[in-house]
Every structure is written in C-alpha cells, then in structure tokens.
VEXZAKE-415270 format. One record per atom (N, C-alpha, C): x, y, z; residue in one letter. Coordinates in pm, whole numbers, plus 50000, padded with zeros to 5 digits. Each point is the difference from the previous one (the first is absolute). Last residue first. Layout:
N
XYZa ...
//
This chain:
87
365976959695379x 500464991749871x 501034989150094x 497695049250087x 498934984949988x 500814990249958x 501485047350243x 500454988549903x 499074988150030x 498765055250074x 500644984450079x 500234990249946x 501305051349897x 499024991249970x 500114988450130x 503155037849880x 499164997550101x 498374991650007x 503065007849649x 500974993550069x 499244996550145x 497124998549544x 500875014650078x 501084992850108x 498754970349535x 498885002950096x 501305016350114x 498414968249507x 500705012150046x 499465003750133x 500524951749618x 499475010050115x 500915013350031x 500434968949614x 498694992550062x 499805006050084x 502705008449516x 499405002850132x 499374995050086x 503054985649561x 498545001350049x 499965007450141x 503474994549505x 500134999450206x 498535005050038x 503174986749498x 498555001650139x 499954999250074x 503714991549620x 499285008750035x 498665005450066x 502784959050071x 500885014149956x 499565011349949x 497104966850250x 500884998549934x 500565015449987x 497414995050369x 499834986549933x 500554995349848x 500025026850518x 500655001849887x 499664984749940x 497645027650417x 500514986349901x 500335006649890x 498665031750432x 499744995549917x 501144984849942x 498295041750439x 500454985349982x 499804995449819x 501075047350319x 498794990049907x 500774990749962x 499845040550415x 500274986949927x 499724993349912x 500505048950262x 498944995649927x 501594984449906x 499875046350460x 500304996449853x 499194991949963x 501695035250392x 499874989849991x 500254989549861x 499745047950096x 500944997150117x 499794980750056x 499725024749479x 499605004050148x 500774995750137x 500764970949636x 498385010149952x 499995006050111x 503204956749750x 499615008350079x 499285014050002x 499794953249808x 500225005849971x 499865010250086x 501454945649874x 499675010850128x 500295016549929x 498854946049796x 500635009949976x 499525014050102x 500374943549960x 499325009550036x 500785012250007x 499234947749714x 501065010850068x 498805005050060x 500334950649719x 499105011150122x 500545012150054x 502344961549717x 499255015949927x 499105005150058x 502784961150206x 501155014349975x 499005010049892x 498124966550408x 499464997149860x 501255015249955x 498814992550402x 500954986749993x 499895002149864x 498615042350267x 499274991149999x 501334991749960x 500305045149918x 499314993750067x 498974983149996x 505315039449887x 498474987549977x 499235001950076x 502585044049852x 500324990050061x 498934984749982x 501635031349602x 499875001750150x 499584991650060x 502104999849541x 500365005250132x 499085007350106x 498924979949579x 500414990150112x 501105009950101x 497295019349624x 499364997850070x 500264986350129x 501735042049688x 500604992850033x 499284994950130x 498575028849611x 501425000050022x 500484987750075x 495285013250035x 500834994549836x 501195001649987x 497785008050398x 500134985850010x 500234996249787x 500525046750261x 501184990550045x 499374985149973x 497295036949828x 501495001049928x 500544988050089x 495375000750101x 500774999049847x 501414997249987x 498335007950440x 499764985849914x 500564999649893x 499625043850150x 501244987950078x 499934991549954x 496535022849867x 501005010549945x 501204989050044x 496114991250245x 499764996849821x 501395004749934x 499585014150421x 499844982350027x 500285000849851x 499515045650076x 501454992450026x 499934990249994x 495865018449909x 500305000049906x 501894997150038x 496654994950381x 499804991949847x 500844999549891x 500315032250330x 500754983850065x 499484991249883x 498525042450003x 501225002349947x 500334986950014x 495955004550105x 499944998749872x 501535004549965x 498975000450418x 499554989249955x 500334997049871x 500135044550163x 501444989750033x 499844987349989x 495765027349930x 501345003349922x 501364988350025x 496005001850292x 500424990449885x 500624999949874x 500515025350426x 500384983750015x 499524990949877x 498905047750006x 501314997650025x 500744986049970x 495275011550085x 500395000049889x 501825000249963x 497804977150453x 500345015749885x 500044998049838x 499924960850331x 498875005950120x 500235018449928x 502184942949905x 499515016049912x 499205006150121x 501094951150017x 500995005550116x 499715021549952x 498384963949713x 498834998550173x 500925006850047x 501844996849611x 498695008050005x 499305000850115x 503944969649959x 500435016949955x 498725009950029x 499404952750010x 500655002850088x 500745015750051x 497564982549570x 499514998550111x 500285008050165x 502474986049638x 499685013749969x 498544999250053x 502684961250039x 500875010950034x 499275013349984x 
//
C-alpha cells in the first residue's frame, strides 16, 4: 500500500498527504478494531478474517486482518481502494 501511495507522489505535497493517509490507516485501525473487531464485514468463509474499509479522500484504503482471540487481532494487509486486487 505505501508503495502505491509513493509511486503515485510527484510533490512534496503528495508526500505530505501520504504521510496524513498513514497516520488515518493507523489511527482507524486502532480505535475501531479494539472496540469492536467483528463488526465488519468478512472476508473470506473463515467469521475472523474481516476487512475493514477506511475512507480517505475521494477514495480510501482496505485492510484485511484476523482476529485470533479476544484480545488480538493481527493485520495481514493494507492495500488503496485503487489498487489491483492480487488476492
């Protein structure tokens, strides 16, 4: 994902707002997946695979993480909405 953010940078501008989108992903994650990390939606057949949609602009940013007990929830991806879905 931050990849994807940086190759798209062509200002210093752009990597300011980069570095704002970082610190909303991280900031979102937190608070809404310790509060209440089965409400959102699934992915996949498995009910602790979620994906949590965070909106950003005039687009936004997906991350996929596992809930693996009551208190842990792992991250496994963050990718931009306009990404191309490898998965």
């Amino acid at each position: 994902m931050f990849d994807f953010v940086l190759d798209r940078a062509k200002t210093a501008e752009d990597f300011e707002s980069a570095q704002v989108a970082i610190d909303v992903l991280r900031d979102t994650v937190e608070r809404s997946l310790s509060r209440a990390p089965f409400v959102y939606r699934k992915a996949g057949d498995s009910p602790f695979l979620r994906e949590l949609v965070i909106p950003f602009g005039g687009a936004g940013y997906v991350a996929l993480y596992e809930i693996k007990d009551a208190t842990r929830v792992v991250g496994l991806a963050v990718r931009h909405q306009l990404e191309d879905d490898d998965h």
